[in-house]
C-alpha positions in Angstrom: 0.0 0.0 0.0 1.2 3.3 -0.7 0.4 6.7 1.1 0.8 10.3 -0.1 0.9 13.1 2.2 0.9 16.9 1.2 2.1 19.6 3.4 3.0 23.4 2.8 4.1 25.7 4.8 2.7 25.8 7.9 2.0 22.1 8.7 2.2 21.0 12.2 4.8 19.3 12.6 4.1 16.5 14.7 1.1 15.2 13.1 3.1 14.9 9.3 6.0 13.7 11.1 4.8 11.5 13.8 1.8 9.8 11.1 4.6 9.3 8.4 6.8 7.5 11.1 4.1 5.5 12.5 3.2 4.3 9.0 6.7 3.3 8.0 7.1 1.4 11.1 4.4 -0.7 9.8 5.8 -1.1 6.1 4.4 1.0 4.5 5.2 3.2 1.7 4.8 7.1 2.4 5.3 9.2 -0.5 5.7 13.3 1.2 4.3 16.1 -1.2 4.8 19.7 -1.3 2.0 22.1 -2.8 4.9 24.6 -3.1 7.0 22.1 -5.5 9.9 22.8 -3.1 10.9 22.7 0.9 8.3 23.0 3.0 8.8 24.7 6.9 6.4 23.8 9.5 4.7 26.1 12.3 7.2 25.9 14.6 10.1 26.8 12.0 11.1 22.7 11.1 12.1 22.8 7.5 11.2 19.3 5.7 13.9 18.5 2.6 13.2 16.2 -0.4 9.7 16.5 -0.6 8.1 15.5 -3.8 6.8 17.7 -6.2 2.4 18.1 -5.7 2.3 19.1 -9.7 3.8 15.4 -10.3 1.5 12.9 -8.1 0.1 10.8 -10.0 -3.0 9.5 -7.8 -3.9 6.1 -9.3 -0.4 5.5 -7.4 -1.3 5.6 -4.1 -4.0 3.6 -2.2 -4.5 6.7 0.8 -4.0 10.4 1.4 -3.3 11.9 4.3 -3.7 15.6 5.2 -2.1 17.1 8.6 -3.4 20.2 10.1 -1.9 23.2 11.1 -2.4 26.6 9.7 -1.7 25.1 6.1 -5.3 24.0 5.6 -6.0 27.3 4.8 -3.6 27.0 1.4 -4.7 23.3 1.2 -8.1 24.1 1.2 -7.6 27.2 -1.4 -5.8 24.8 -3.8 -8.7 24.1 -6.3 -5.8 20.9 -7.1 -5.6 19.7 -4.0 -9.6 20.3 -3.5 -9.6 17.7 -7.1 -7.5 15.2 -5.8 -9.5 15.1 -2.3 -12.7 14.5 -5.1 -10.6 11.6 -6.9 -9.8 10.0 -3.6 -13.3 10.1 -2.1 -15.5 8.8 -5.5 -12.6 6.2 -5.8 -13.5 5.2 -2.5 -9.8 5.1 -1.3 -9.0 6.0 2.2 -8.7 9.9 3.0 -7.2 10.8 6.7 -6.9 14.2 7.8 -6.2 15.3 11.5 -6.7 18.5 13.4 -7.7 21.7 11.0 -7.5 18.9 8.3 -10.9 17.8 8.7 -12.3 20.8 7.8 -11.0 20.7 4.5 -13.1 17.6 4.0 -16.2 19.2 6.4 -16.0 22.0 4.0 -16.2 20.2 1.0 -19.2 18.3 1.9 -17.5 15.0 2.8 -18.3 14.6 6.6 -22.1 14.5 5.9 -23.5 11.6 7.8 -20.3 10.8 8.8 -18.9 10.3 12.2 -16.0 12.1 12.5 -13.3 14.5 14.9 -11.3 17.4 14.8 -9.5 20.2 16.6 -12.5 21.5 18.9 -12.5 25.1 18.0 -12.9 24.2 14.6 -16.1 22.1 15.0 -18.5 23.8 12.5 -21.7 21.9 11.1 -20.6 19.5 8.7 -23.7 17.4 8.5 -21.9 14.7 10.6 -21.9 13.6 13.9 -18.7 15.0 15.8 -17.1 13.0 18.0 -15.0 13.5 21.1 -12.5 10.7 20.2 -8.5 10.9 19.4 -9.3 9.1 16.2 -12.5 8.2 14.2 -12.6 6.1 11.0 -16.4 6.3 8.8 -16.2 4.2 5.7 -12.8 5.9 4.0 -12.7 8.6 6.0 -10.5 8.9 9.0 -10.4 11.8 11.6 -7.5 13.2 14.1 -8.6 15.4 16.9 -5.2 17.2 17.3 -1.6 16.9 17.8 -1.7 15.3 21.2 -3.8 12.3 19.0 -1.3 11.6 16.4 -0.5 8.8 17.4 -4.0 7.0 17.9 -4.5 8.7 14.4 -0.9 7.3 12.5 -2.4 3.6 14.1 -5.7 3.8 12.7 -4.2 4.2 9.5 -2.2 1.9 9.6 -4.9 -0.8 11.1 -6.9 0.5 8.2 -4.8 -0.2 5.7 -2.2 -3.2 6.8 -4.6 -4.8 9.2 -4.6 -5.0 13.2 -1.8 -7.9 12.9 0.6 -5.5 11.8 -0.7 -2.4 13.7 -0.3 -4.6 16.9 2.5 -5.6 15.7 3.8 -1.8 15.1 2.4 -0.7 19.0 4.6 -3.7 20.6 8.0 -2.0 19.3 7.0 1.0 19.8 5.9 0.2 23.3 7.9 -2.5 24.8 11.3 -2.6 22.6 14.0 -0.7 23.3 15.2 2.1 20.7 
């Protein structure tokens, strides 16, 4: 299974980071985009390097996206591409994860309706779903992070999601009880 990712400047950190970490644990691939084409710098000033290009995914490569929060929705959401390949992913039925601000993105765009789903409090609007107070909620093909502090129950729903409990068990017990 592959994963693509997009950030932009402004992405908190901890939620691309920690997800993409989480996911490669469990073997699988993650593929990072940039919507600037270049470098991308995070909230609190970390600068990610050797980001693939957002004008060159290809779509039908990749089995998930995943969208981190942070004040990059904002440019996320604006992008009418990024807004296209959200559409793709959905009607394709392949699995969309966004956490904190991220949601809204997808709550915006119509995509929570009837859906259960979480993110960061504050940014609770009416999306037609039900909200939930959870770390991590997964409707169908849609999966919700509340915030930062739940990127980790997020990165192993994902990967439960996609590479099955065995391996996201599997994942928890050397993260948890190995040594580093």
């Amino acid at each position: 299974m592959k994963v693509c990712m997009i950030v932009t400047d402004g992405f908190e950190e901890i939620e691309a980071v920690g997800t993409y970490a989480i996911l490669r644990r469990g073997g699988l691939t993650v593929d990072v985009y940039s919507l600037l084409d270049k470098d991308a710098t995070g909230r609190f000033g970390l600068t990610v390097t050797k980001l693939h290009p957002f004008s060159q995914l290809n779509a039908a490569e990749y089995g998930a996206l995943v969208i981190p929060g942070g004040p990059e929705y904002k440019a996320l959401e604006a992008s009418a591409a990024v807004q296209t390949l959200i559409k793709q992913f959905m009607t394709e039925g392949k699995t969309v994860a966004a956490i904190c601000a991220g949601p809204t993105i997808l709550g915006h765009a119509g995509y929570l309706k009837g859906k259960k789903y979480t993110c960061f409090t504050s940014m609770n609007e009416d999306f037609g779903g039900e909200y939930q107070e959870d770390y991590a909620v997964r409707d169908g093909n849609v999966i919700t992070g509340k915030s930062a502090a739940a990127t980790i129950d997020f990165g192993f729903l994902i990967l439960e999601t996609l590479a099955g409990k065995e391996t996201a068990d599997k994942t928890k017990k050397e993260i948890y009880y190995k040594n580093c």
